[in-house]
C-alpha positions as CSV (number, residue, x, y, z in Angstrom):
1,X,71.6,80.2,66.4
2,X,70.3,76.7,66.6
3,X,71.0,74.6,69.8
4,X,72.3,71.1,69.4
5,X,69.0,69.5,69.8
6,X,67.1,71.6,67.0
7,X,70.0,70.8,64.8
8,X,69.6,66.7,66.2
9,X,66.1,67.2,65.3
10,X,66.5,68.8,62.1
11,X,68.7,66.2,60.7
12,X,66.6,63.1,62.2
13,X,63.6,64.9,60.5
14,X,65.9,65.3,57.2
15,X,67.2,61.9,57.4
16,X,63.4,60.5,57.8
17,X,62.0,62.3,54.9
18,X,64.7,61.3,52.6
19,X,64.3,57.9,53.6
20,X,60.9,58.1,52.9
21,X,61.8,59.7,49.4
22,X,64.4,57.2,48.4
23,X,62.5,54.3,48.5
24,X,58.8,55.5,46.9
25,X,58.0,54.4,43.9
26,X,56.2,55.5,41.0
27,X,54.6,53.4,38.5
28,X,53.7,53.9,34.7
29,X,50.5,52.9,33.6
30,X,49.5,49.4,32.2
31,X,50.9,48.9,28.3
32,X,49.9,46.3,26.3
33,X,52.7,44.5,24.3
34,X,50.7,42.1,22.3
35,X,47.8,42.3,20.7
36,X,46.8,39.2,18.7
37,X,43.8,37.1,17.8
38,X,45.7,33.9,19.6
39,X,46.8,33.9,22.8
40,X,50.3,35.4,24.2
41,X,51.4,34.2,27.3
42,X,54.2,32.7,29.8
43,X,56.3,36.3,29.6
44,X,60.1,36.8,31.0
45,X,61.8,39.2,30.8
46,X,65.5,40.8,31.1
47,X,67.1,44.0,31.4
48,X,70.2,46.0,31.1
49,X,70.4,49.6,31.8
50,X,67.8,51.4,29.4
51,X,67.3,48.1,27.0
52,X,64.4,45.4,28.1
53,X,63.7,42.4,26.9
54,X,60.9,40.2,26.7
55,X,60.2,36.4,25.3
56,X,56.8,34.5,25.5
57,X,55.1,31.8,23.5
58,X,52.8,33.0,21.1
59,X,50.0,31.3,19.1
60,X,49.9,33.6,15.9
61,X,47.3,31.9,14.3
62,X,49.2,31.9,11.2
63,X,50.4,28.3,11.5
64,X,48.3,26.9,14.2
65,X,50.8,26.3,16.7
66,X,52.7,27.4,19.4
67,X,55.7,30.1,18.5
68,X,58.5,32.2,20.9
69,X,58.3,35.9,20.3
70,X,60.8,38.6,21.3
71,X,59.9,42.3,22.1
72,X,62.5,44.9,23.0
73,X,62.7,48.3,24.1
74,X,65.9,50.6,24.0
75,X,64.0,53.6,25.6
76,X,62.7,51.9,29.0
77,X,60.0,50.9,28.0
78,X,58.2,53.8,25.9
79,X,58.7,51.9,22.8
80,X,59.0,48.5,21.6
81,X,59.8,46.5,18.4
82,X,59.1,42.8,17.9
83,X,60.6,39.9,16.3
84,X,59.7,36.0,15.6
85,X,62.0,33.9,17.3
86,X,61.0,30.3,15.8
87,X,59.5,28.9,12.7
88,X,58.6,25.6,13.6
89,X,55.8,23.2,12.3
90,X,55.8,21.8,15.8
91,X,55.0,23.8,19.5
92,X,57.7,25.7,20.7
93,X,57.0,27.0,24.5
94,X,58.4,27.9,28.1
95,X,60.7,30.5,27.0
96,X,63.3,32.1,29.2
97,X,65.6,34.6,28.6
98,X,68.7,36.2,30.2
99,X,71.1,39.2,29.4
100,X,74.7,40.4,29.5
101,X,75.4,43.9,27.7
102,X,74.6,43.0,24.1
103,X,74.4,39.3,24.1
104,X,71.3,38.1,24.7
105,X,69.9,34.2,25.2
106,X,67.0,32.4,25.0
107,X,65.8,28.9,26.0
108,X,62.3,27.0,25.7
109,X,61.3,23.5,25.1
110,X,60.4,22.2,21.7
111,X,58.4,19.8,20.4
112,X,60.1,19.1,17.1
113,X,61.5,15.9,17.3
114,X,58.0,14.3,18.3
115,X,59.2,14.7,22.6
116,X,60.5,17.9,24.1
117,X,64.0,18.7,23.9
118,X,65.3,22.3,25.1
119,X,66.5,24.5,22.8
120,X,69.0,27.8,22.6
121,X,69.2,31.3,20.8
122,X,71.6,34.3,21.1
123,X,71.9,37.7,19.6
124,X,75.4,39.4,19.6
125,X,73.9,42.5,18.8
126,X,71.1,43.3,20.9
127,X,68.5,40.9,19.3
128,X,68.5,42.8,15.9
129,X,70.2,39.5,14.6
130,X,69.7,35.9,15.8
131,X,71.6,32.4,15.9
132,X,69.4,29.2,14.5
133,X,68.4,27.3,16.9
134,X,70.5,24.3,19.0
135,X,69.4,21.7,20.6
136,X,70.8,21.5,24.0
137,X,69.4,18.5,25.2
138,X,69.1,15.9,22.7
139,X,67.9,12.9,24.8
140,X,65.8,10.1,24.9
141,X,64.0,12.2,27.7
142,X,61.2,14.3,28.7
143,X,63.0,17.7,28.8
144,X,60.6,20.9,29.7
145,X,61.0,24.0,31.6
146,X,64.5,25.2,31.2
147,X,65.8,28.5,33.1
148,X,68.8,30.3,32.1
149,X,71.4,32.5,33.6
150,X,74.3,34.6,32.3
151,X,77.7,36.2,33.6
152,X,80.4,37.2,31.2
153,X,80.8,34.6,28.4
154,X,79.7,31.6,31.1
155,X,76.1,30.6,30.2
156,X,74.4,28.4,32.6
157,X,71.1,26.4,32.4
158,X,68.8,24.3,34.2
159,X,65.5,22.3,33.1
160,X,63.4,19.3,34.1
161,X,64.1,15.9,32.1
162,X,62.5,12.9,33.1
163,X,61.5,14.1,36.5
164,X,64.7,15.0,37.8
165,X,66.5,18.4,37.3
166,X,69.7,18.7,34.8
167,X,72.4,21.6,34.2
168,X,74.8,22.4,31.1
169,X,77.1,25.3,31.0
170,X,78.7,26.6,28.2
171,X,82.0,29.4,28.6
172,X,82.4,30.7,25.4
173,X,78.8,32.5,24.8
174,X,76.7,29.5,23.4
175,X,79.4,28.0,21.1
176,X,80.4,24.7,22.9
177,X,78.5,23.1,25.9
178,X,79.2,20.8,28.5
179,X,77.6,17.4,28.7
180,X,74.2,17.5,30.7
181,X,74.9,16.4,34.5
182,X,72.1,15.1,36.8
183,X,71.8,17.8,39.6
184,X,68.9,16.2,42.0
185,X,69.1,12.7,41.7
186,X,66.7,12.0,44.3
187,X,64.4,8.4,44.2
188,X,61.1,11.2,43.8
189,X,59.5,14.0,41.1
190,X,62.0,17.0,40.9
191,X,60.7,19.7,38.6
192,X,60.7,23.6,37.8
193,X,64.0,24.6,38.4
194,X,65.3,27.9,38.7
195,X,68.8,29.3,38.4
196,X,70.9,32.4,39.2
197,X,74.6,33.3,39.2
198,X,76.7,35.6,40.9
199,X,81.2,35.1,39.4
200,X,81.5,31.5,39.5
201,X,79.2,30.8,42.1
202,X,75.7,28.8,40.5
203,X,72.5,28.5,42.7
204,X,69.9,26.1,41.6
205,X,66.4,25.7,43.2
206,X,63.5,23.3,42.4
207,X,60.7,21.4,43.9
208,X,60.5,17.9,44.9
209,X,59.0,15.5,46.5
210,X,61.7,12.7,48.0
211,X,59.7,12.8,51.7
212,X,56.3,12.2,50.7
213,X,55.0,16.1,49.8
214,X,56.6,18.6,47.5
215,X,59.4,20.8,49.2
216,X,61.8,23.4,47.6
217,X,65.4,22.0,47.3
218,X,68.7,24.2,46.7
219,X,72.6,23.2,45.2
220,X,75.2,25.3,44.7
221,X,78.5,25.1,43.2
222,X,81.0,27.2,43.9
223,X,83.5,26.6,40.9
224,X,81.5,27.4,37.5
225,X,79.5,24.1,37.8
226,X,82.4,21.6,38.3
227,X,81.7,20.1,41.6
228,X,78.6,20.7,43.5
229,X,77.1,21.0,47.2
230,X,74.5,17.7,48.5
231,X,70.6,18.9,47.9
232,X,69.6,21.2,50.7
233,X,65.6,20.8,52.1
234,X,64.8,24.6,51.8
235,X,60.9,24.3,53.5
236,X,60.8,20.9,55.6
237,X,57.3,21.8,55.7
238,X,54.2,19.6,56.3
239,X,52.5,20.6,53.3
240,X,53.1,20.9,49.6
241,X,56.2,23.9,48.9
242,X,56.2,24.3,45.3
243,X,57.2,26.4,42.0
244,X,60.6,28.2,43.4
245,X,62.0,31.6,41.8
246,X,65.8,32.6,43.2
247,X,67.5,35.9,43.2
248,X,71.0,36.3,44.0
249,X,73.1,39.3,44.6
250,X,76.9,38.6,46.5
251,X,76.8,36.0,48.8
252,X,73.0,37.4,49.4
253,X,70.7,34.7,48.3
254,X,66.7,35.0,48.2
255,X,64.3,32.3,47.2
256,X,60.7,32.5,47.0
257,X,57.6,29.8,46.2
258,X,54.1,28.8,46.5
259,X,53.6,26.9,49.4
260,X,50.1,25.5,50.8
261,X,51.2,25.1,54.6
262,X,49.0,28.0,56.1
263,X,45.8,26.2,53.9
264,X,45.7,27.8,50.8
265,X,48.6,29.0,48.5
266,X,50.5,32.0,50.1
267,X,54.0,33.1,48.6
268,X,56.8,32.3,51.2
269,X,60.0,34.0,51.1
270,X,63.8,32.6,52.9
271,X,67.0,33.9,52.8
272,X,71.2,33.3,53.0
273,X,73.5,35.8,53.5
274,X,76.4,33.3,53.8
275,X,76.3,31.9,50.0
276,X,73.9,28.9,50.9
277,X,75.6,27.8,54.3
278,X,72.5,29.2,56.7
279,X,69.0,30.1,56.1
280,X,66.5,32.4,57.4
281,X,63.1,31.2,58.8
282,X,60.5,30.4,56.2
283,X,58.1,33.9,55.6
284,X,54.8,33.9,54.5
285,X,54.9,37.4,52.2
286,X,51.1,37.4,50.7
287,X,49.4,36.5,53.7
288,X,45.8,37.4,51.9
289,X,42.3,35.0,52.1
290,X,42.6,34.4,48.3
291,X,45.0,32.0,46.5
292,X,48.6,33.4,46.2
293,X,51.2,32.0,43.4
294,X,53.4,31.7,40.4
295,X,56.0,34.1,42.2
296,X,59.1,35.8,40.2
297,X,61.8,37.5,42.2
298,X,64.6,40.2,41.7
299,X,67.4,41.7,44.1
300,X,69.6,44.7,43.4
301,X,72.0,44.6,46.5
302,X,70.0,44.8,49.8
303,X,66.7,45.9,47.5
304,X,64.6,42.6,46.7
305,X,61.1,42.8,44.7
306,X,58.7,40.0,44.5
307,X,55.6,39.9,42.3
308,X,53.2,36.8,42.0
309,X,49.4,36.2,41.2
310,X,46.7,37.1,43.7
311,X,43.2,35.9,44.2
312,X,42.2,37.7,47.1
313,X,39.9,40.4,44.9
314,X,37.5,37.3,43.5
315,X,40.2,37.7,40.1
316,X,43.5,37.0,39.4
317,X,45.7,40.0,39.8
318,X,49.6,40.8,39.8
319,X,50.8,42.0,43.4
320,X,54.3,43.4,44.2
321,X,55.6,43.8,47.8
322,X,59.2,45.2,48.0
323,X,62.1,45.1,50.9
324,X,65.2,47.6,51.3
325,X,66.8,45.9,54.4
326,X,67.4,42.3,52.4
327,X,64.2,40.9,53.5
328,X,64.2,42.2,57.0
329,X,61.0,44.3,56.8
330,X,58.5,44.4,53.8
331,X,56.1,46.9,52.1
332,X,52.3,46.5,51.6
333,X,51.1,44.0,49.1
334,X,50.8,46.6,45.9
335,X,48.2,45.2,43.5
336,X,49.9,46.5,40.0
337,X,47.5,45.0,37.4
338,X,44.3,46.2,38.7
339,X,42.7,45.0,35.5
340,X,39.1,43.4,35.2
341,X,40.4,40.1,33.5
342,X,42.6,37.6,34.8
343,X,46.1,38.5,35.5
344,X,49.1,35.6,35.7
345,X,52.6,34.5,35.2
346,X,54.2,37.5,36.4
347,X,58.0,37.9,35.4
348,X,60.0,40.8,37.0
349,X,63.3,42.3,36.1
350,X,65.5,44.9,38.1
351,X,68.2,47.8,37.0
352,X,69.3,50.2,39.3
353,X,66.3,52.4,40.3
354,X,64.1,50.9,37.8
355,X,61.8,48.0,37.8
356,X,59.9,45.9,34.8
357,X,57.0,43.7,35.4
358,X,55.1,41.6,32.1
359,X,52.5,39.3,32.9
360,X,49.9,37.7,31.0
361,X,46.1,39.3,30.8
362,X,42.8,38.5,29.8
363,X,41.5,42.0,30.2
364,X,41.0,42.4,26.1
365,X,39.1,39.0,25.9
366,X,41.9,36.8,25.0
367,X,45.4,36.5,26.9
368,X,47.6,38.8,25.7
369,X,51.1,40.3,27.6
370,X,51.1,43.1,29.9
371,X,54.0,45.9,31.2
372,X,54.4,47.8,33.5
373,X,57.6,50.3,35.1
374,X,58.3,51.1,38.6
375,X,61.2,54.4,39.1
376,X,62.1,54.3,42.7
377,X,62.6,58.0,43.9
């Protein structure tokens, strides 16, 4: 008969090694989605459950310019088709994407209309079928780099026009839109905005530089996009704070960016866990001698992955680092490329236990876009 204390032991020991178990994870091998004479690069990528999704720009060398592609997998990721996404005689580039069920939406800036205006796609049916394409924008402006998010029939997006950051919402899957609203406003240069929703609550982040040096800036609103908070300083750092990514899960909110305060580029990483109200100290999460950037971020509950691009090996590779305690404590930087060509633009995308990385590579001579799964078990 076992005393109390082997039987404390025993479960401690249990508890331990299941710990340990739960939160490994295995990764597949390096698969190449594209495989063109022209280059393929600036991936993202969505998911839900067993169905991924990936957009890039693309030039096909059949037209001579710049295209947006689609690639999708309804096995996980063990087999993909592909579909053209635009037909333009102008560059089309930038592309996000985001996901909900069935309904799937794009975004990128186009160059038809002489400048750049942002455009929209959706598939009802799991990208077998597509919408033409709208312009969401239509401005006298400079409109570039939009991001997109999704929940229900409420579609949400954010780009840079002009140097300052704008939003448009539509709540009826893509039909009607709101008009554009001006969300920074600020007297300096406000670019690369990223978005993320969780019900009605919209978190915007982008970089600007109002006080003299680039710093990472967030607004929320609370009510669909109605009404929204004053601009929030994020870094307050003395040196440059730049190229944000945001994850969001509850009132759980993580932000991530390049910032250049320890010398050279190192990914930094803050977090709220009262909707935007408080923040975290900054944290550097690379903390490597090479140059560290173009981060991508994704939570599911108090799980958050971050991947960005990593000189420390003398190349450019993709490096993950993972927390399971919302950012407390971190993994190991995991370098998941490992390729001998240049590795960049990581996107990343979350489901449950399983994770889905694409980046752009080199590695076959020209750029072309890379994927990789990660099974936590």
């Amino acid at each position: 008969m076992k005393t109390f204390r082997q039987i404390f032991i025993t479960v401690v020991i249990s508890m331990l090694l299941f710990t340990s178990v739960a939160y490994g994870i295995t990764w597949t091998a390096n698969k190449r989605l594209t495989n063109h004479v022209g280059f393929s690069v600036y991936p993202a990528i969505a998911v839900d459950g067993l169905n991924i999704y990936v957009v890039w720009h693309d030039d096909p060398q059949e037209n001579g310019n710049i295209q947006i592609y689609f690639k999708k997998s309804d096995d996980g990721g063990a087999t993909w088709t592909k579909k053209r996404l635009t037909w333009n005689t102008s560059v089309s580039m930038n592309p996000a994407i985001a996901v909900d069920s069935s309904n799937i939406y794009v975004v990128w800036h186009d160059y038809r209309l002489g400048s750049p205006e942002i455009y929209f796609k959706k598939s009802d049916d799991g990208g077998a079928t597509w919408t033409t394409s709208r312009n969401l924008t239509n401005s006298a402006g400079y409109s570039i780099c939009p991001s997109i998010a999704v929940d229900g029939s409420n579609i949400y997006v954010a780009w840079q026009e002009d140097y300052e950051i704008y939003f448009k919402k539509s709540a009826d899957g893509g039909a009607t839109w709101t008009a554009s609203i001006n969300l920074s406003n600020t007297v300096g240069l406000s670019g690369w905005p990223a978005i993320a929703v969780d019900g009605s609550d919209i978190h915007v982040v982008w970089n600007d530089d109002t006080l003299g040096n680039y710093e990472i800036y967030f607004k929320k609103s609370d009510d669909g996009g109605a009404t929204w908070s004053k601009n929030k300083n994020l870094t307050n750092n003395a040196s440059y704070s730049y190229d944000p990514a945001i994850a969001v899960d509850g009132s759980n909110i993580y932000v991530v960016w390049e910032d250049w305060t320890p010398g050279n580029p190192e990914i930094y990483f803050k977090k709220s866990d009262d909707g935007g109200a408080t923040w975290s100290k900054n944290k550097n999460l690379a903390n490597n001698l090479g140059d560290s950037w173009d981060c991508a971020i994704a939570a599911d509950g108090s799980n958050i992955y971050v991947v960005w691009s990593d000189y420390t090996l003398g190349n450019y590779e993709i490096y993950f680092k993972k927390s399971n305690d919302g950012g407390a404590t971190w993994t190991t930087s995991k370098n998941l490329s490992n390729n001998a060509g240049l590795s960049d633009e990581p996107s990343i995308a979350v489901d449950g236990s399983n994770i889905y990385v694409v980046w752009t590579d080199d590695t076959p001579g020209n750029y072309d876009i890379y994927f990789k799964k990660g099974v936590l078990y």
